[in-house]
Structure formats: structure tokens, C-alpha cells
N, C-alpha and C positions, 0 to 999 in steps of 0.2 A: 636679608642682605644687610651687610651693617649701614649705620643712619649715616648720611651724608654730612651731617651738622658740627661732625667733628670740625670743621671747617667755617661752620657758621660764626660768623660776627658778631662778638660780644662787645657791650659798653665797658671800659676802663672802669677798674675799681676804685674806688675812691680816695678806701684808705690807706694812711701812710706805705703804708707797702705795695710795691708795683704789680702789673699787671699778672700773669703765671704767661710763665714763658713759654713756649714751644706749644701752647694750646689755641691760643689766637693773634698768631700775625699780626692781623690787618685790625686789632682794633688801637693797636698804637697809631696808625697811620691818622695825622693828621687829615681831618674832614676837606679840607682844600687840598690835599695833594689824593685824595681817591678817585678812582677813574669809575665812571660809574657801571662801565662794564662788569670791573673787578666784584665789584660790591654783589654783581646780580650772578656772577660766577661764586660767590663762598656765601650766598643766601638764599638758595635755592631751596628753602624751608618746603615747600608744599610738592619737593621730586622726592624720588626711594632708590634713585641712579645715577649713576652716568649716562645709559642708554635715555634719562626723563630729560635732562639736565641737556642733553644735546640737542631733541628734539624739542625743545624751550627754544634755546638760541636757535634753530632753523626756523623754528615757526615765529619769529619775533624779530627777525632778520635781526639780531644783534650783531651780525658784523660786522657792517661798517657802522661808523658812528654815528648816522644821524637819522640812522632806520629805525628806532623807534618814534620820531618824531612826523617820519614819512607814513608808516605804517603801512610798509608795502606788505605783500605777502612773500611767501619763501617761492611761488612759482612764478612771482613778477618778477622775484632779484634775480630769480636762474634765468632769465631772459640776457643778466647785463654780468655775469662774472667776471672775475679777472682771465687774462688769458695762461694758460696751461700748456705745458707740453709735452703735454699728451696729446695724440691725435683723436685722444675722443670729443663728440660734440660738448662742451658746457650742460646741455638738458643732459647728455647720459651720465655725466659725471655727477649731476645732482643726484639724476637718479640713485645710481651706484652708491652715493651717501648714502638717501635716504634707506637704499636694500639692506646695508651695512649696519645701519640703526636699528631698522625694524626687525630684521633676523637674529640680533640678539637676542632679545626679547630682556627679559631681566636678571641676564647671566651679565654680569661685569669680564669673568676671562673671557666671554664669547665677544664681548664689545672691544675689546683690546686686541686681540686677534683680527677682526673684523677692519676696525681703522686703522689697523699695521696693515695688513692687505692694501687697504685704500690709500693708503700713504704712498704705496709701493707702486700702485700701477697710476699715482697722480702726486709723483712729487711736488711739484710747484700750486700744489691746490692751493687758491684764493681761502680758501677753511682750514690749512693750515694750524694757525694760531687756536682758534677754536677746538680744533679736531685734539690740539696739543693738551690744553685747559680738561678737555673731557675726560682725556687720559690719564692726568695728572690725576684724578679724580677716581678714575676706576683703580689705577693702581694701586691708590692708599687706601681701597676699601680692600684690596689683594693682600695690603699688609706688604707691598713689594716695593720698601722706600725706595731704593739704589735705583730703578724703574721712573719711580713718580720724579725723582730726582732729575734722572736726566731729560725728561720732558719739559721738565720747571726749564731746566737751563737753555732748554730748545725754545720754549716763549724768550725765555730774557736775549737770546741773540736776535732774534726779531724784534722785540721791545725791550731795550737796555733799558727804558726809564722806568719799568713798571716795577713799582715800589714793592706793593702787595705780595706778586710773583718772585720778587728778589727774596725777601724776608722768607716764604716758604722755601726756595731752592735752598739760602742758608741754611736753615734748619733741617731739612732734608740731606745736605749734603753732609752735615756733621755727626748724623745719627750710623754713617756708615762710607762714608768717602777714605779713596786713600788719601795720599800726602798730596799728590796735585790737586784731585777734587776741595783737598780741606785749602788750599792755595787761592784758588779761584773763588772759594765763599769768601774768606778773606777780601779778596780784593774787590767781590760783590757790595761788601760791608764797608770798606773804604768811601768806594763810589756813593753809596747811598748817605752816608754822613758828609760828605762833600757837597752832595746833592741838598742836603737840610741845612748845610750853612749859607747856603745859596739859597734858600726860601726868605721870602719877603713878606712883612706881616700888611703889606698895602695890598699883599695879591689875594688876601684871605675872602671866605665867601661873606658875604655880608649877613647870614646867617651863624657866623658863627665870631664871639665876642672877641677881643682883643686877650681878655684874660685864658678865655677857651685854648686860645689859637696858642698861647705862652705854654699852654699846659702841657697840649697833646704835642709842642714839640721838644720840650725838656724829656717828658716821655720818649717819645721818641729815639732822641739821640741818647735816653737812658737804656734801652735794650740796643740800640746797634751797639755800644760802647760793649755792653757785657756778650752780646753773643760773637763781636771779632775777639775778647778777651780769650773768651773758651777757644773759639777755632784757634789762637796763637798758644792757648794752652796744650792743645790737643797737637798743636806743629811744635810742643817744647819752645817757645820763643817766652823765657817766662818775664824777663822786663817787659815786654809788649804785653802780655796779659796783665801783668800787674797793674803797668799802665792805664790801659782799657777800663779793667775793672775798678780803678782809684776814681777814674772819671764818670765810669756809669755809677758810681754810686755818689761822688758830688752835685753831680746833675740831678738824681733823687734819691734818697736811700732807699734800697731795697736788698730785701734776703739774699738774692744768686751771686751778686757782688762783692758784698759782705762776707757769704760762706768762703766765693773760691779766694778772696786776701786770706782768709784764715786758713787756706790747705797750701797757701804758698808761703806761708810765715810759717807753719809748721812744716813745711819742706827744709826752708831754710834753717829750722832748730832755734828759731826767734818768738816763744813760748809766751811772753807778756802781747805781743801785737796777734798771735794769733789767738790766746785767749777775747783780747779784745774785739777782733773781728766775730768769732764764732757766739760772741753774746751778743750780740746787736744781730746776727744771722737770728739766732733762735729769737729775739725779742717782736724784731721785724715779722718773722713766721708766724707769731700769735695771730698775725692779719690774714690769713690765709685761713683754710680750709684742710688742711693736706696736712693728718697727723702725724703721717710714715714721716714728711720729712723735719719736720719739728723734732721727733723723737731722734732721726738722723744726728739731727747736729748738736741737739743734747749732750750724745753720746760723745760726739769730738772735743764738744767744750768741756766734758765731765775727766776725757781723757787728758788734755792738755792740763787741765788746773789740777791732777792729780800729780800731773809729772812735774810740775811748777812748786807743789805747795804738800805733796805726801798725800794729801786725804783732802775730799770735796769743803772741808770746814772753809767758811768763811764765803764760799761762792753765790748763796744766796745775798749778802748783804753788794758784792759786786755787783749781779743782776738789777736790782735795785736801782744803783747808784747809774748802771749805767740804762736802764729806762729811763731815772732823770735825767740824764744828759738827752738822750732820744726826744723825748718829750719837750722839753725847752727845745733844742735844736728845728721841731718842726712847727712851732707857733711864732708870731711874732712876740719880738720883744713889748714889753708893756710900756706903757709911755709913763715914766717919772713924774711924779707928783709931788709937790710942797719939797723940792732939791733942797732949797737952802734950812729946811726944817732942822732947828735942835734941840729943842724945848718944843710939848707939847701942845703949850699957845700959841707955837708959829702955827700950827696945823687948822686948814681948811680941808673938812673932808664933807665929798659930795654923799647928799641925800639918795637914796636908792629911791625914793618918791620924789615927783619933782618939786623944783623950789631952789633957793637959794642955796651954796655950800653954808656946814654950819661952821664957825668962826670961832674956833675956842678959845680964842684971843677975849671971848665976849664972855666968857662963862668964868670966869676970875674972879677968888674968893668962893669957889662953887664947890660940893664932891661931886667928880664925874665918878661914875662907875659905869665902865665897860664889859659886856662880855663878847670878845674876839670870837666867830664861828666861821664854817663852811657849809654850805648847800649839800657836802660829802659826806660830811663828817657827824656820823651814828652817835657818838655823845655830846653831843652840841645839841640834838635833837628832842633827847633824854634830859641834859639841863634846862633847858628853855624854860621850861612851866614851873619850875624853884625859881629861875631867874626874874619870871616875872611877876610872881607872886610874893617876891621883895620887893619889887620895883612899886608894884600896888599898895605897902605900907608909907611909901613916903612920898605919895601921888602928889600929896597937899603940900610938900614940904618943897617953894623955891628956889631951897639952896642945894635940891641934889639934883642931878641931872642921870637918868640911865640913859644905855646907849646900848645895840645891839651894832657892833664893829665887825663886818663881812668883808673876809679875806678871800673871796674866791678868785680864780686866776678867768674862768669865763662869767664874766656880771651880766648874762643875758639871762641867766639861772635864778640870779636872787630876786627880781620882780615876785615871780609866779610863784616860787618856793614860798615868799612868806605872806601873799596871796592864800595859797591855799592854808598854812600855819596859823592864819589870821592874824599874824603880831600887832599888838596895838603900840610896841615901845619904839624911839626914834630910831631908827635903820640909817645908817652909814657906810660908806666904804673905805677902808684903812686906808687907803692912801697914801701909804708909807709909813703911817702910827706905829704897825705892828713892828716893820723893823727898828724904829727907833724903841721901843719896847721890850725889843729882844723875845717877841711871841715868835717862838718854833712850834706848837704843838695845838692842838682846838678839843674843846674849848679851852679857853682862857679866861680869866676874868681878873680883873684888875683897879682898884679905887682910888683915883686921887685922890691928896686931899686938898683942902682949899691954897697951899702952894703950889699946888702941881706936883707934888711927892708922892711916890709910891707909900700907900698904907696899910696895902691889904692884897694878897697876890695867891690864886688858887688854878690849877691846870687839871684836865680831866674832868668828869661829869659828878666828880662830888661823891661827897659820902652822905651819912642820912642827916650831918649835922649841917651841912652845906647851907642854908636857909637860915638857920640861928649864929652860924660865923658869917656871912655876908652880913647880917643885916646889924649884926654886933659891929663890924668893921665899918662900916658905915654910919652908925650911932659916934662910934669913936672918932672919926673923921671930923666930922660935925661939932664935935666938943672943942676940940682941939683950932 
């Protein structure tokens, strides 16, 4: 029978790109808004059914809420059911469940058949809701959304607030609904973002951090935003989708967002914005798993910047450009250093080991030579040991100073980096040097001289003379 788990409860991914839609609901749902029913309804890891999955909740009396705590049994609860009417006794109606259950056996149609019967001769059943959940269950192992769908909507009229259960009805109702169906997820999707602006982070569990609680509900109102997008796509209402999807993706960037601005800019015949969408789609997807749709949107963006530009020429250096944007966009900004720096001696840059910043206010009448790297960067890595085996000629010499200048944008990197490197020469952090410097590219290497004037300027990992033009440009320095 197929695995139940399709439905099982995954942890949010991490990175920059959102969750995968339509595969797990409930793991957007914030930890303080899940019911913990819900939870034991789509985590039923250790069933192979519907028909296991019910008989769980009957033996575990999960239906009213505080029957796990009681630990009744299911023939203590059948003593106190709600009242029915039907004129059968409460014990035959359990009965009749349990017949209904155990006569499937591990047929899911025969179970669905089964609780439609028992539906039938006990409308007002107190199991109800449960009986609906099971259902919901057996029909999407039938592969029979339009089914599973309308059972979803048969919980949500019983329980408008259940989050979980709305998210799957949505998703269910868009895979195959008419025009009223896709109306009603709509307004599903409404309700439920109304419902998240009205969440309170005082009401949060105390298990779960302030930062958590910020996360999972940006998430959050990041797929309701894109899945009322698509339902108002799918009802043509394409300013409402547009809408939607500008918002679900302000709220987080992610792929489905992204892709559907770039299928309604190219609706409109607006060629530069849907280029720009459809690369940030495809860039965002590198965080996924799912080649087919990476290669997808490849194709759209490959198609658009043909009709923009004649021939794909130049799309790679956009890509590019717009990863940088992406990339800055999802870090913080750095915090500014040495602002009023304009001249090299204003500069105080901090030690990567600790200690004092060093002051090159103090090093005057000095040759500095720097060589600018990255923790990233494969010829930085290759210069190093020319670098330092200049620096070892003029060890004894007071009036030079080397400097090993790290430009990395995360400094939690360069500790260990030159840790394991073993460098013995002084380690700094630009701090702003490089851009006063005009260093674009790593390595770099650079020699004042006792003015603070550039005297000697080399980019890339050198040639084989590299070591006799430093150490000459530094000789020179020194004269002068």
C-alpha cells in the first residue's frame, strides 16, 4: 500500500530558499499554533494505513482532548459518547466502528466504503471529525484528491481554526477544484493570514525562542501569500496574484514566487522584469533538490533573454551579478569601520588574534607590505609561502612591517583557516583598507612606502619571479 508519510512532518529547510510546497503543509505551521492532535494525525510513522491510523486514535482515545492525559481506554470512553441520532445504543455504534475498522483489514477502498456506510447509518457520530481525518487519509493513498479534498473541507467546517487541515484542503482543492472550489481555498487562505496577524509572540510556547517564533511565522505567511497567489492565478485575478506573490516573496525570497512574477511579466510582454524574476527563480532552486524544476525555469529564462537580447550571450555575467544581489540581500549588512578613513594612517584594523587593533598611525616612516586574501580564494592560498618567505628576509629589519590583510565577508572562517595554515605573519582584518585601496580581486599585494605611497602593486598568485619583484620593491622602498 503506498507509505503514509507522504504526509509526515518535515523540519523547515534552512536554506535561503523556502520550504517545497505542496509536500509538507504543516511544517510551516508555527510550533505554538499546532494542535497536537494534528501532529499525531500526519506522524503516524510506525501505521502502513488508514485502517492502523484509526485504530491508533480509538485505542488512544484521541478524541476528545484530554484523553491522553486520562488514559482512558476506548471501552471506558464508549460508556460516555456524545449523543447520536440514531436510535442505536452508543456500545453498538462503537461496535459497528470498530466492525467497520477491523473488516477492512488493509484494503484502504474497503476502509472508505466501510466509514461511508458508518457515516450513513450515524450521521451526527461524536467520531465524526476523526472518522473525516482517516478518510482524508485513505483517499490520498487512492490517489483520489477531489475525495480527500472534500473530507478536508468537511473537518474545516467542524474546526474553521485548524490550521494544518486548512493548508492541506488548500492544496488539495487547487490540484483539481472548479471555480467555486478554487473560491473557497481562496477565502480558506484569507482567513488563515488574518488568523497569523492576529498571532501574538507573548502567546508563544516557551519552548520555542523569540527568534524561532519570528521565523516560522515569516514562513508562514510566506507560502499562504504564494499559494492564494496561484489560487487567484488559477481564478485569472492576475493583480491579486501578482500581489500575493510580490508579498510572499518580500516576506522570504523563495523559487515559486519568483518563477510565477516571471510567467506574469512574460504574460504581460514585460521581457527585462521577467528575465529578472526567472533568474532569481533558477538561482533560489540551486537550494533545492528537484532538477526537473531547476532545468524548467532554466528553459524560460533561456527563452526570454533570447527574445530580449537575439542569443543567450551575456546571461551568464547577469546570473552572476544577480547571485550578488541575492547574496548581499540575505546577510546582514557589515558594520562600517574606520568611516572617516582617507589616508592609510587613519586606519585601525583589528587583529584576527586577540589583542589590541593595530594603529598604523604608529607604523610612520615604516614599509608596510600587505598581502590582501580570502579564506576562498585558491590563489591566495598558492601565494602564501612566496609571501612568506619574503617576509622571513627582512624578519630583523624594524623598518618593514608584513601584513597578512583578510577580506572575508564571514571572519568566523579566518581563525581556524590560518590555524590550520599555521601563519606565523601579523593577521588583520581590512576594515575598510581594501576599499580605500581599490582591492577588487585576491590576492593582492601592495607596499607602502615610508610616506604611505603606493610603491609596488601585484594582483593574482604571481609568476615564478614574484619573490625577487617583491622583495626588490621592498629593497626599494626602504632606500627611498
Amino acid at each position: 500500500m503506498p507509505n503514509p508519510q507522504q504526509l509526515r512532518p518535515q523540519q523547515p529547510r534552512t536554506a535561503f530558499f523556502p520550504i517545497r510546497l505542496l509536500k509538507n503543509p504543516i511544517a510551516v505551521i508555527p510550533r505554538s499554533r499546532r494542535r497536537r492532535g494534528i501532529r499525531f494525525f500526519l506522524g503516524f510513522s510506525a501505521t502502513n494505513s488508514p485502517l492502523a491510523l484509526l485504530l491508533v486514535l480509538a485505542a488512544s482515545a484521541y478524541f476528545p482532548a484530554h484523553a491522553q492525559e486520562t488514559k482512558e481506554t476506548l471501552p471506558e470512553r464508549a460508556e460516555k459518547p456524545a449523543k447520536s441520532k440514531s436510535s442505536a445504543s452508543p456500545n453498538s455504534a462503537e461496535e459497528d466502528l470498530q466492525r467497520a475498522i477491523q473488516s477492512a483489514g488493509n484494503d484502504s477502498a474497503a476502509l472508505v466504503r466501510n466509514l461511508e456506510a458508518y457515516l450513513q447509518q450515524y450521521p451526527d457520530s461524536p467520531r465524526r471529525p476523526q472518522i473525516y481525518r482517516a478518510l482524508v487519509e485513505a483517499e490520498l493513498q487512492l490517489r483520489d484528491n477531489s475525495a480527500a479534498a472534500g473530507y478536508a473541507e468537511r473537518i474545516l467546517a467542524l474546526s474553521p481554526d485548524d490550521m494544518s487541515m486548512t493548508l492541506l484542503a488548500i492544496q488539495l482543492v487547487e490540484r483539481g477544484g472548479d471555480l467555486a472550489a478554487l473560491k473557497r481555498a481562496t477565502s480558506y487562505a484569507t482567513r488563515l493570514l488574518d488568523q497569523t496577524a492576529r498571532d501574538n509572540i507573548a502567546d508563544k510556547s516557551p519552548r520555542v525562542s523569540p527568534r524561532e517564533w519570528e521565523e516560522e511565522h515569516r514562513r508562514l505567511r510566506m507560502t499562504l501569500l504564494f499559494l492564494r497567489g496561484r489560487l487567484n492565478f488559477r481564478l485569472n485575478d492576475r493583480p491579486a496574484a501578482r500581489a500575493d506573490f510580490q508579498s510572499s516573496y518580500l516576506a522570504e525570497p523563495n523559487r515559486g514566487a519568483a518563477e510565477k512574477l516571471g510567467e506574469l511579466a512574460e504574460l504581460d510582454k514585460d521581457l527585462p522584469a521577467a528575465i529578472e524574476h526567472y533568474a532569481r527563480a533558477f538561482l533560489l532552486a540551486a537550494e533545492e533538490d528537484d532538477s526537473a524544476d531547476r532545468l524548467a525555469i532554466r528553459r524560460k529564462l533561456g527563452n526570454v533573454w533570447k527574445q530580449a537580447h537575439g542569443s543567450e550571450d551575456g546571461l551568464g555575467a547577469f546570473l552572476l551579478n544577480t547571485y550578488d544581489a541575492l547574496s548581499a540581500a540575505n546577510r546582514p549588512a557589515p558594520e562600517k569601520r574606520n568611516p572617516d578613513a582617507h589616508d592609510p594612517y587613519d586606519f585601525k584594523l583589528r587583529r584576527v588574534a586577540e589583542g589590541p587593533p593595530l594603529d598604523l598611525s604608529t607604523t610612520r616612516g615604516k614599509v608596510i607590505v600587505m598581502n590582501f586574501w580570502a579564506t576562498w580564494c585558491g590563489p591566495c592560498r598558492e601565494l602564501e609561502p612566496h609571501y612568506a618567505r619574503v617576509a622571513a628576509q627582512f624578519l630583523s629589519n624594524a623598518n618593514v612591517l608584513f601584513l597578512t590583510v583578510n577580506a572575508d565577508e564571514d571572519e568566523t572562517l579566518v581563525a581556524p583557516y590560518l590555524d590550520h595554515e599555521k601563519s606565523r605573519l601579523t593577521a588583520v582584518f581590512a576594515d575598510g583598507l581594501d576599499s580605500l585601496l581599490a582591492v577588487n580581486s585576491f590576492p593582492t599585494v601592495i607596499v607602502l612606502d615610508r610616506q604611505g605611497k603606493i610603491s609596488f602593486r601585484t594582483e593574482g598568485e604571481g609568476n615564478d619571479d614574484f619573490e625577487t619583484s617583491l622583495s626588490a620593491a621592498v629593497q626599494s622602498a626602504l632606500a627611498h
